[in-house]
N, C-alpha and C positions, 0 to 999 in steps of 0.2 A: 559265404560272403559276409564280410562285417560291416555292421549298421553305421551311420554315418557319424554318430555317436563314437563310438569305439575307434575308428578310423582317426578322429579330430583328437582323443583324448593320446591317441599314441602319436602322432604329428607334432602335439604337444610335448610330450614325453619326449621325442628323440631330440625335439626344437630346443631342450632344458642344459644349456652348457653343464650346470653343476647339479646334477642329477641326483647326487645324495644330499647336498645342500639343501635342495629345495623340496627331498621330503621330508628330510629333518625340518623345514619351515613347516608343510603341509600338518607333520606331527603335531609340532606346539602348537597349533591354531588348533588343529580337533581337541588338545588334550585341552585349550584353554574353553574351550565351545564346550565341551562335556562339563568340563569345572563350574561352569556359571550354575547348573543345574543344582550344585553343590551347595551354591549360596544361595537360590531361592530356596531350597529347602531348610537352613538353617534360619532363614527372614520368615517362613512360613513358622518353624521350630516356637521362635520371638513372639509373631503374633499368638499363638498360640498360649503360649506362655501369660504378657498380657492383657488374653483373654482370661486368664483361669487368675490373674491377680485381680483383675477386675470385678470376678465374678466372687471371688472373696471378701475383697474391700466393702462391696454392695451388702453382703451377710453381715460383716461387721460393724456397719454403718447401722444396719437396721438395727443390728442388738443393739448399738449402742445409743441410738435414738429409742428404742423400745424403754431401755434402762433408766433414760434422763426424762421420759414420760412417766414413769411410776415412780421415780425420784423425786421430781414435780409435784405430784401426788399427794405422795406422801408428806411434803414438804408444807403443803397445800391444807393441811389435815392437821400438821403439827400445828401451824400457826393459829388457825382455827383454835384447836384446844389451848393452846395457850390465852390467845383472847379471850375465849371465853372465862376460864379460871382467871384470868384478870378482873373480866367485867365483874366475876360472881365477888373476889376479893373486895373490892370498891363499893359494892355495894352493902356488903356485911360490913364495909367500914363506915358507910352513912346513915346504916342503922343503929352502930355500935356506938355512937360518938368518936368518928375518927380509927377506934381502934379494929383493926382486922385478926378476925381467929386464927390461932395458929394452924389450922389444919387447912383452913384457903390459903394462906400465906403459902405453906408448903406446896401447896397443888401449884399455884401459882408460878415459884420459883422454878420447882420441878419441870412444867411444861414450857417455859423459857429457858432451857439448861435444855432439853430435847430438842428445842427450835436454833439453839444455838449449836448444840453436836450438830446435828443434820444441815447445816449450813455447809459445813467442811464435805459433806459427803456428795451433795448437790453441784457445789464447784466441783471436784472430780470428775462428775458425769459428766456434765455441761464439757470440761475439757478435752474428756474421753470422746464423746460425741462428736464435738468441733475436731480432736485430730482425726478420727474416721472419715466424717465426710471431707476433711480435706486430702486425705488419702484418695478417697473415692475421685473425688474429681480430679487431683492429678492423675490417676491411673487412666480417668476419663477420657481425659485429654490426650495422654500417650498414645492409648487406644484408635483417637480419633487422629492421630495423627498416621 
């Protein structure tokens, strides 16, 4: 004896004027119903994706903040030494009457000529840093979208 199920599913069936018709309909619906599976997997693929850009961007960011902190630094340390071989300059020139030894002069120039390289090198970072993190956060944002 067939379940009631079975019974209604073929009452259907015979009830179906165009009987190919409408499994070829039943087809593209399953094949479109399997298909979606398809595309959450490729949305899943994405996320994943800018996950691992993100998780990148964050490494870059850090180095590149790490880098504009010992660039800082450094920068920090030039300026120092340069002052200070100014101040020493100045003062071997208020001893000297006005005139400054050549070898403060030199120190002098020399660690203003460092302060002024390393200027060029310090905007780099600063800019390398600023495009990381703005990488970072757009990737952020993706992500959080």
């Amino acid at each position: 004896m067939a379940s009631d199920q079975t019974s209604y599913a073929i009452e259907i069936a015979a009830s179906m004027p165009e009987g190919d018709a409408t499994i070829a309909e039943l087809d593209r619906l399953t094949a479109s119903l399997l298909g979606g599976g398809k595309n959450a997997d490729h949305f899943q693929a994405a996320i994943k994706q800018v996950g691992a850009s993100l998780a990148a961007a964050e490494k870059a960011a850090a180095t590149a903040n790490a880098a504009l902190a010992a660039g800082t630094a450094e920068y920090s340390l030039l300026e120092r030494a340069a002052l200070q071989a100014s101040k020493a300059a100045e003062k071997a020139a208020l001893k000297n009457g006005g005139v400054v030894p050549e070898d403060l002069a030199a120190k002098a120039t020399t660690a203003n000529a460092a302060v002024q390289a390393f200027a060029g090198t310090l905007k780099k970072l600063e800019a390398d840093a600023g495009a990381a993190n703005a990488n970072e956060a757009k990737l952020g944002r993706t992500f959080a979208n």
